[in-house]
C-alpha positions as CSV (number, residue, x, y, z in Angstrom):
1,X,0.0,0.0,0.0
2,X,1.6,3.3,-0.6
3,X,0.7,5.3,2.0
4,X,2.5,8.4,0.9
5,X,-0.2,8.8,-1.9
6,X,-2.9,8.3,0.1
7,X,-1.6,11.2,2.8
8,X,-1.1,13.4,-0.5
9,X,-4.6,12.7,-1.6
10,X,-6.5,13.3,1.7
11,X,-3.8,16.8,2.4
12,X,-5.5,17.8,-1.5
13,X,-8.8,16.9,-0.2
14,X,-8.9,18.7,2.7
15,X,-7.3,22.1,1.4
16,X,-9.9,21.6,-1.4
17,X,-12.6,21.0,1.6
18,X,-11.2,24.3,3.6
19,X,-11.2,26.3,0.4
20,X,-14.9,25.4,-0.4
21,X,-15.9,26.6,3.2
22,X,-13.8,29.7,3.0
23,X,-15.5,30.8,0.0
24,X,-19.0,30.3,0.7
25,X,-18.1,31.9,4.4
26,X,-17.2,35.0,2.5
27,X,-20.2,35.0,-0.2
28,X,-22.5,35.0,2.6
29,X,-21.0,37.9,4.1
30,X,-21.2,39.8,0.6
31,X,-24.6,38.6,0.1
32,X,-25.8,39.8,3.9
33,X,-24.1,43.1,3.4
34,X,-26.0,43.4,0.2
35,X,-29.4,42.6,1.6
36,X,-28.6,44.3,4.6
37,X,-27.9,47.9,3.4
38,X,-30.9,48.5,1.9
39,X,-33.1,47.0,4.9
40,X,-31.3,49.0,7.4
41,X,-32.5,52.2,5.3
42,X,-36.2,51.2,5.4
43,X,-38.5,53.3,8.0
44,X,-40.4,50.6,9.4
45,X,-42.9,53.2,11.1
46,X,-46.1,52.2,12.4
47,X,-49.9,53.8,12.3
48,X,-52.2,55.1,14.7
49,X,-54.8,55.2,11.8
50,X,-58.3,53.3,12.2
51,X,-59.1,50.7,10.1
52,X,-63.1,51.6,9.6
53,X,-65.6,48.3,8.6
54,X,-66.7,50.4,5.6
55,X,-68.6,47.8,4.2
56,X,-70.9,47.7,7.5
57,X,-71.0,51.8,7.6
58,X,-72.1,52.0,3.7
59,X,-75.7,53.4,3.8
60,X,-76.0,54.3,7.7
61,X,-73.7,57.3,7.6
62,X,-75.7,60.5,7.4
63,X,-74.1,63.0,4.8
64,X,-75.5,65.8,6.8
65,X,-73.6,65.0,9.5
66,X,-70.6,64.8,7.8
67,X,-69.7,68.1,7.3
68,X,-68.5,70.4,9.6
69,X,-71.0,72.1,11.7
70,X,-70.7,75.7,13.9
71,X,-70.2,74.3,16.9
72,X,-67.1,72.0,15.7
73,X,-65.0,75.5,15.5
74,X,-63.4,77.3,17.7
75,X,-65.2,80.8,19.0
76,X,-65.2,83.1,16.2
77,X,-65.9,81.3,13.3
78,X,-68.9,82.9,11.6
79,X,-71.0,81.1,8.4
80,X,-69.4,82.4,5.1
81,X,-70.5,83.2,1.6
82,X,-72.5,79.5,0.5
83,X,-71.2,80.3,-3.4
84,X,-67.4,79.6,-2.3
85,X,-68.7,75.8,-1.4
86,X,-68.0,75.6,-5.2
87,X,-64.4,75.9,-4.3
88,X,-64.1,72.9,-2.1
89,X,-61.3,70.2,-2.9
90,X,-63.7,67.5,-3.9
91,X,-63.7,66.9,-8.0
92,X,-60.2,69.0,-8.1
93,X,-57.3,67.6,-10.9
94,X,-54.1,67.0,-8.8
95,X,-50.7,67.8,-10.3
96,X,-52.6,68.4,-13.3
97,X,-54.2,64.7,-13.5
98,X,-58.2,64.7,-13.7
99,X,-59.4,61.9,-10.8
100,X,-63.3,61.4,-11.6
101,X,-65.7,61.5,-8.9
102,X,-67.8,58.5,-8.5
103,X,-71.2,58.5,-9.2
104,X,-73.2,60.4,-6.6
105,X,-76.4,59.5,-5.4
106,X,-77.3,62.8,-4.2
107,X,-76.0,66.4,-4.3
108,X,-72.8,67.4,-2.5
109,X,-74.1,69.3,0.9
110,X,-71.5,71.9,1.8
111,X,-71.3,74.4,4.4
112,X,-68.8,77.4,4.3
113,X,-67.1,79.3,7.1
114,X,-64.9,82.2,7.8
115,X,-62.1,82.8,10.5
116,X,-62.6,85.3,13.0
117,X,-59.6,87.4,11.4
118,X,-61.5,87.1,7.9
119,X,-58.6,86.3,6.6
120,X,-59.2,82.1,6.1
121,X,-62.0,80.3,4.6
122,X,-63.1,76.7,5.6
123,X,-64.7,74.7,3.2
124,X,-66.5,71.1,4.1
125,X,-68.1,68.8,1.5
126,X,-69.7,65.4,1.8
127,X,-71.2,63.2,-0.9
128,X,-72.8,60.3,-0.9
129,X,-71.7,57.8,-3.8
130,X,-73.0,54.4,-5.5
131,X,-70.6,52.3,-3.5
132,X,-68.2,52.1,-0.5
133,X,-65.7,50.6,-2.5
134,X,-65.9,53.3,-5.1
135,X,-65.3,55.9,-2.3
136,X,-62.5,54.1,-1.1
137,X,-60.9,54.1,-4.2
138,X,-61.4,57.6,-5.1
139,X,-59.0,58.5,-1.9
140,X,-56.1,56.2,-3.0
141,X,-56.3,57.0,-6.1
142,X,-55.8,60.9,-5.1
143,X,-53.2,59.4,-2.4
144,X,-51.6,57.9,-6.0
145,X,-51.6,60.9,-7.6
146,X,-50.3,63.3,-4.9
147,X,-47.3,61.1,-3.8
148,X,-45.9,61.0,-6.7
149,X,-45.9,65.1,-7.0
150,X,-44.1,67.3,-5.4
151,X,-44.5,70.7,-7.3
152,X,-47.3,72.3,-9.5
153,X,-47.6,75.4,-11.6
154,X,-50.8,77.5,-11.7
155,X,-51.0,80.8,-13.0
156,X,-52.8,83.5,-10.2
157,X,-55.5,86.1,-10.9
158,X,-52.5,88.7,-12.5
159,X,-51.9,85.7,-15.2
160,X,-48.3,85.5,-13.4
161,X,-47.2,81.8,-13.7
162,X,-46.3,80.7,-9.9
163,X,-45.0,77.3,-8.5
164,X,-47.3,75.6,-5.4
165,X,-45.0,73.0,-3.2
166,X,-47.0,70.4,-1.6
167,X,-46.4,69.6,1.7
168,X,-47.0,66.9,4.2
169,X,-49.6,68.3,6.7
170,X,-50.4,65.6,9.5
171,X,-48.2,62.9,10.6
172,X,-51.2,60.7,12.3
173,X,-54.0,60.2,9.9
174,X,-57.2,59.1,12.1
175,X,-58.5,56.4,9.2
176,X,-56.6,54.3,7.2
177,X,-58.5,55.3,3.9
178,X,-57.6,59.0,4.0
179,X,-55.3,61.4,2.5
180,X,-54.3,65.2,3.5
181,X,-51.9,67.5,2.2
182,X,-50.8,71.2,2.3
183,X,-50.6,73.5,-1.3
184,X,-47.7,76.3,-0.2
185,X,-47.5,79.2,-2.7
186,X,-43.5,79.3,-3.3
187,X,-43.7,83.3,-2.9
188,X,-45.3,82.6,0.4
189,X,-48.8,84.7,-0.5
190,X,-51.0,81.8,0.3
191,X,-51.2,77.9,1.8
192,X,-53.8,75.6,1.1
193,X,-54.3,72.5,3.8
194,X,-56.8,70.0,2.8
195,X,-58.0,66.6,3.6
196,X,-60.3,63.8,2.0
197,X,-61.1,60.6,4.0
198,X,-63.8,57.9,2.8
199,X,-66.7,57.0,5.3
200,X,-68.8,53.5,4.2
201,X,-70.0,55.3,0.9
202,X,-69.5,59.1,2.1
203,X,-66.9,60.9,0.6
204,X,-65.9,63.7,2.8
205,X,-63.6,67.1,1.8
206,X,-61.7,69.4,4.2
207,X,-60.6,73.0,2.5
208,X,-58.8,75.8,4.4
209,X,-57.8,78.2,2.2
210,X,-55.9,81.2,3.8
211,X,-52.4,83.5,3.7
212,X,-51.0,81.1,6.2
213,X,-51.3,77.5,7.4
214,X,-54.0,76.8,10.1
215,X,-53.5,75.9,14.1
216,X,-51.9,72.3,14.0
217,X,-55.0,71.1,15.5
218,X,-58.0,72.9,13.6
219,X,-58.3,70.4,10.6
220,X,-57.6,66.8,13.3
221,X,-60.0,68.1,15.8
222,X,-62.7,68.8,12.7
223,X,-61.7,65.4,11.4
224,X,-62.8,64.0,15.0
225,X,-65.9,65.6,15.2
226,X,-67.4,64.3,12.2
227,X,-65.9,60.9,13.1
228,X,-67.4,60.7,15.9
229,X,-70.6,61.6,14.1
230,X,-70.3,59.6,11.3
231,X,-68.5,56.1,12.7
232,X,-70.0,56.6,16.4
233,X,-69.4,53.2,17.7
234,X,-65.4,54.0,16.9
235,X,-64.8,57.3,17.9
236,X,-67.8,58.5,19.8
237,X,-67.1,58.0,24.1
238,X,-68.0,54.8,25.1
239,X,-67.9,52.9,21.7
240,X,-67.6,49.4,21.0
241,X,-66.5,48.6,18.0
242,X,-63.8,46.0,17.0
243,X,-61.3,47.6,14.6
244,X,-57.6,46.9,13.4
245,X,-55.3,50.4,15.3
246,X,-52.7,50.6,17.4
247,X,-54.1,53.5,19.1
248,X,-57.8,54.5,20.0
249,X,-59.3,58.0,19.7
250,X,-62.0,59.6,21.2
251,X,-63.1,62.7,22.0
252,X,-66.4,65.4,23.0
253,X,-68.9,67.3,20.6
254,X,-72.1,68.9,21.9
255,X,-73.6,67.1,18.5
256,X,-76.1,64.2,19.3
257,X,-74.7,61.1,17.9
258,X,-76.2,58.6,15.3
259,X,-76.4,55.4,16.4
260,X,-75.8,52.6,13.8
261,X,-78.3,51.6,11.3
262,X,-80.0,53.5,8.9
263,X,-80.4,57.1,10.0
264,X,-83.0,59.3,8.0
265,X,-81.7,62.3,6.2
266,X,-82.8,65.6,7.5
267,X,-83.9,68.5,5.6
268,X,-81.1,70.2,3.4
269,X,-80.2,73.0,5.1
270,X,-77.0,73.5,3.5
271,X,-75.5,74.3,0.1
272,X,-76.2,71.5,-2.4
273,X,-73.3,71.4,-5.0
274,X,-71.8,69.5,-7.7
275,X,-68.1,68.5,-7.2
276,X,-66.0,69.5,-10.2
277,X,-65.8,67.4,-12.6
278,X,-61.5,68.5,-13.5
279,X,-60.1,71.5,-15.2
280,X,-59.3,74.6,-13.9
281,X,-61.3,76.8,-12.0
282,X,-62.0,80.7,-11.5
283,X,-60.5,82.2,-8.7
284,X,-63.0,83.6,-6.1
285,X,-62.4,86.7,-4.5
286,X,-60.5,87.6,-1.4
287,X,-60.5,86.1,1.3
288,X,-59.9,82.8,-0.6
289,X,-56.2,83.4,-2.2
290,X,-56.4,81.3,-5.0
291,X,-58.2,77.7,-5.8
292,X,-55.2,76.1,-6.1
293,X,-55.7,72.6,-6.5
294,X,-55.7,71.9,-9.8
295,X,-52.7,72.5,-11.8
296,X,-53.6,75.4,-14.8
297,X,-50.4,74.1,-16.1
298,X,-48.9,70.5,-16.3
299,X,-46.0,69.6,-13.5
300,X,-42.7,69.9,-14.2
């Protein structure tokens, strides 16, 4: 037997053995560093946002009583001029794209208010459409539109061409089908801060159109108070339904509360108005700045 063979043979065998395990040790690393990087630069944040049951809120949620009322406002607010409802967000092209509205089932109701400066105009819309998946979709597909925009032109009431930023406005969403952002004129003149959120099949637009931004907690407070309005048995005190959140809200409004079911619609009191369809619109006059949110001019 010729053992000095053999112990050649097993030395090759093994260095080829401690080769093999060298190099997969070190394509592993390469491959975990690869992988790694980009993980590490992910923001895994998580959402205090609501998951509603729309399905089970679709036909019980009373468009009246999701717009914003008098006594949602701080003191001071006084009614405005009812023709500006025309102006609201819902309908609007965003970053020059046209989103259609879903087919309504009943006039937009609309109520119109005024800061106590004079110098702001809230608008609230609500609209009741075929289905709640349709109004679902017609908040991510403006969530679509908007995320992918940062800048839009428009030209003001002097024809001078002027650049809007869009801003993030609130970091904590109260529903999970809901979308908010601010319009910032870049020479500072006006900002726009709007919302649109989805209710079972109740589409529902926030507008506050002013020189400057509003209090950090004007729009979230309104957004509450017709919450708890509109989905009582989440946010309303003492509520009971099951929902998917990492955080519960709650709050107090002097408004009586519509238990769930079908709740009968009450006499149209407010300004009935058809959301716009796209395109741009005419500027009202002062104290709204400008419409702003659609584009007179595509995006860069």
């Amino acid at each position: 037997m010729n053992f000095p063979r053999i112990r050649n043979r097993f030395l090759l065998n093994l260095l080829r053995f401690g080769l093999l395990i060298v190099l997969v040790a070190v394509s592993g690393v390469a491959v975990g560093f690869a992988v790694g990087v980009p993980l590490g630069r992910v923001n895994f944040s998580s959402s205090d946002a609501i998951r509603l049951d729309q399905s089970r809120l679709a036909g019980s949620v009373d468009s009246e009583a999701a717009i914003v009322a008098a006594s949602d406002l701080p003191v001071g607010w006084k009614e405005g001029d009812p023709n500006l409802a025309a102006f609201g967000i819902l309908g609007n092209e965003f970053c020059g794209e046209t989103i259609a509205m879903p087919t309504a089932l009943s006039g937009v109701k609309a109520s119109v208010f005024t800061s106590p400066s004079g110098d702001a105009t809230l608008i609230s819309q609500a609209v009741r459409v075929e289905r709640w998946q349709a109004a679902r979709e017609y908040v991510r597909d403006v969530d679509r539109v908007i995320s992918d925009c940062d800048k839009f032109y428009q030209v003001d009431p002097d024809g001078k061409r002027q650049r809007v930023n869009i801003k993030e406005t609130q970091s904590d969403p109260p529903i999970t089908d809901f979308v908010a952002r601010s319009f910032v004129a870049e020479d500072g003149s006006s900002v726009q801060s709007w919302s649109i959120m989805a209710v079972g099949d109740v589409i529902i637009g926030l507008r506050h159109l002013g020189k400057t931004a509003p209090q950090h907690s004007l729009l979230p407070d309104l957004q509450n108070h017709i919450l708890m309005r509109t989905a009582p048995q989440t946010f309303a005190p003492g509520g009971s339904e099951t929902t998917t959140t990492a955080a519960d809200q709650s709050g107090e409004t002097s408004t009586t509360v519509i238990e769930g079911g079908a709740a009968d619609e009450p006499t149209d009191t407010s300004v009935d108005s058809t959301p716009n369809s796209g395109g741009s619109q005419s500027t009202p006059q002062e104290p709204i700045p400008d419409s702003g949110a659609s584009g007179d001019e595509p995006r860069d």
